[in-house]
C-alpha positions in Angstrom: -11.0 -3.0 -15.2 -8.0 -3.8 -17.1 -6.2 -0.6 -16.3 -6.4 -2.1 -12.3 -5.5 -5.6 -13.1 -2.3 -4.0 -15.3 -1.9 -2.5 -11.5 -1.8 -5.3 -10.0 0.5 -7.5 -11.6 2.9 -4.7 -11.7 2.6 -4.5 -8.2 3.0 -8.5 -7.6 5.9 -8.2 -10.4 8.0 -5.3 -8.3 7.1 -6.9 -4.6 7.8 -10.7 -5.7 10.7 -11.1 -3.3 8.8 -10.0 -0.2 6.0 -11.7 -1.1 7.9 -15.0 -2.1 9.1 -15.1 1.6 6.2 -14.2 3.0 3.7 -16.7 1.5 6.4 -18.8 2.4 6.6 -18.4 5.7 2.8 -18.4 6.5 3.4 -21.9 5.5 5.9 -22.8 7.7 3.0 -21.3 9.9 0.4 -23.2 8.9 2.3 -26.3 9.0 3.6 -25.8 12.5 -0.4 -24.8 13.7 -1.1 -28.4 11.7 1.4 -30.0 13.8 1.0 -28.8 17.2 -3.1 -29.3 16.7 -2.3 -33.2 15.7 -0.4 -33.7 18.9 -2.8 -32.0 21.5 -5.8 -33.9 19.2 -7.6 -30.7 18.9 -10.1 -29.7 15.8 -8.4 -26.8 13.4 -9.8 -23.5 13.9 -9.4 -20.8 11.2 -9.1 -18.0 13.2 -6.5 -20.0 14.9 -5.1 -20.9 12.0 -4.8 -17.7 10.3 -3.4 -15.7 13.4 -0.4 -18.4 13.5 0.5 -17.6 9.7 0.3 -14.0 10.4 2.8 -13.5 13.1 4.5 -16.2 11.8 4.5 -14.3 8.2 6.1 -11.0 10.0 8.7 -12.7 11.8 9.7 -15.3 8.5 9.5 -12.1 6.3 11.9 -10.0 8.4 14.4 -12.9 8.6 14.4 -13.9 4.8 14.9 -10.0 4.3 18.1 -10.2 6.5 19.2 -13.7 4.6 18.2 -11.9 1.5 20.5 -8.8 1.9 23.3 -10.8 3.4 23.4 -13.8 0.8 21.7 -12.5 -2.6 20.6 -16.2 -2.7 16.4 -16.0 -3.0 16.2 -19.8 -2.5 18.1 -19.5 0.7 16.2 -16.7 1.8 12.6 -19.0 0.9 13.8 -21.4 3.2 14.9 -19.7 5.9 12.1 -17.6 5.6 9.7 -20.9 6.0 11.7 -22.6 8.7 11.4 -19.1 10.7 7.8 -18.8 9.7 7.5 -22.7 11.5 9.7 -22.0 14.6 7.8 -18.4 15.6 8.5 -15.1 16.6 9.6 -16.1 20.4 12.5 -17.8 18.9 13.6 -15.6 15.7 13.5 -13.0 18.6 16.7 -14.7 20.0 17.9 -15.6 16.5 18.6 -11.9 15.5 19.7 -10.9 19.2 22.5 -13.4 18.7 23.2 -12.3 14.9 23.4 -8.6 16.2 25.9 -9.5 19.0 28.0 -11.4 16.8 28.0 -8.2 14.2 29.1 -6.1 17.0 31.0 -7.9 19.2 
């Protein structure tokens, strides 16, 4: 048992970053799900709940990754990673369309 909790935390220890932004942005997630169930007066579901932080995790993860390469600052790379976790996929969508026209154009 100790041998697989030794595992673990060297696992969490070499991953941090990744997981830093993703925990991150499930929370930007969550909070947008929180928000947009307040205003429509609706009861929070889990399952709702946890499908909102999950595509919102892949598409704040894959942003902080490309703030993270570009910048080397992790705190920058947290936030953008929440605040693209809170806005959603549809719109991080256009986000990197945009950054990949400006890179080549």
């Amino acid at each position: 048992m100790d041998e697989a909790l030794k595992a673990i935390a060297k696992y969490i220890a070499e991953h941090f970053p990744i997981i830093s932004l993703g925990l991150a942005a499930a929370f930007g997630g969550l909070v947008r799900y929180l928000r947009s169930q307040k205003y429509q007066n609706k009861a929070v579901r889990l399952g709702e709940a946890l499908l909102e932080m999950a595509s919102s995790c892949i598409a704040g993860t894959t942003v902080g990754l490309i703030v993270l390469h570009y910048s080397d600052n992790p705190v920058l790379a947290m936030a953008v990673a929440s605040y693209a976790g809170h806005i959603g996929a549809s719109k991080i969508y256009l986000l990197i369309n945009k950054l990949i026209e400006r890179k080549q154009g």
